[in-house]
N, C-alpha and C positions, 0 to 999 in steps of 0.2 A: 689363767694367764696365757698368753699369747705364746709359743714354740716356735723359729723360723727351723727352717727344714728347707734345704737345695735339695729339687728334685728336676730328672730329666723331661723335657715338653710332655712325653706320651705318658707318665707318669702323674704328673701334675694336672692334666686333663679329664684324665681316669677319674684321680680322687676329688678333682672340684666335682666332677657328676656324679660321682656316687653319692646316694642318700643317706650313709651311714656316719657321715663328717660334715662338719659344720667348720669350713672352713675359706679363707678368699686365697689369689696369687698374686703379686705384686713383682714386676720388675721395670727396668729400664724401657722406657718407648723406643723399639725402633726407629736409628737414624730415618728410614723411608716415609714414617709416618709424620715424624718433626718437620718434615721438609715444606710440609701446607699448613702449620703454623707460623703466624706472622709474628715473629721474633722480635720487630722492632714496639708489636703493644706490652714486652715484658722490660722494656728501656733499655734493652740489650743490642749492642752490636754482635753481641754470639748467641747463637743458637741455645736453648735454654734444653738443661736435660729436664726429661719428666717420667714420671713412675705411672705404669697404668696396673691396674689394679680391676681384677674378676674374681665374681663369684656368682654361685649359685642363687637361686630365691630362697628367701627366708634366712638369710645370713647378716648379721647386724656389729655393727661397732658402736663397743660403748662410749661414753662419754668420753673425749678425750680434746688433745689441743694439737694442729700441725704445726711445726717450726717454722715452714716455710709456705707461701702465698699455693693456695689450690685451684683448679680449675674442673670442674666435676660436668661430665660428659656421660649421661645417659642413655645407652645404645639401644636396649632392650627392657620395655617393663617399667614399672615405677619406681620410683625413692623416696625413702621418705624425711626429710631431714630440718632437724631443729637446728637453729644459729641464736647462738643469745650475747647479749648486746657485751660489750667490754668490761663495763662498771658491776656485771654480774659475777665476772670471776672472781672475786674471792668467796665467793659464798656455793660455787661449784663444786671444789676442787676436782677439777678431771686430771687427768695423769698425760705425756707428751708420747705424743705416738711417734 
């Protein structure tokens, strides 16, 4: 099962590169960064908040479902990722991340 844990930048840094955890970090995208996102393709007159999310290689998320519309930006390295069609879910059951 999944643990959230608040931890400070140089701490959360540490233990994403450490080898001995198998873990990602998620939080708020910096305002600076939303600023070169075009707001108006999310049908929004307001700036849309977005969660950015790192991790190490070799770290996987299982099966699960987003609540809300995603946008997956791959900075470094590959991904590898299944999407299956809508009529599939009931026969999944993933769990809501």
């Amino acid at each position: 099962p999944s643990v959230t844990v608040v931890l400070p930048g140089r701490e959360a840094a540490r233990r994403l590169l450490a080898a001995d955890e198998t873990l990602y970090l998620q939080g708020l995208a910096p305002k600076r960064l939303m600023r070169d996102v075009d707001h108006l393709a999310f049908a929004s007159t307001r700036r849309p908040l977005a969660r950015v999310w790192a991790s190490r290689s070799g770290v996987y998320s299982p099966l699960h479902f987003d609540a809300q519309d995603s946008h997956l930006v791959q900075v470094v390295g590959r991904k590898h990722i299944v999407l299956w069609p809508p009529d599939a879910l009931p026969h999944l059951r993933p769990f809501p991340a």
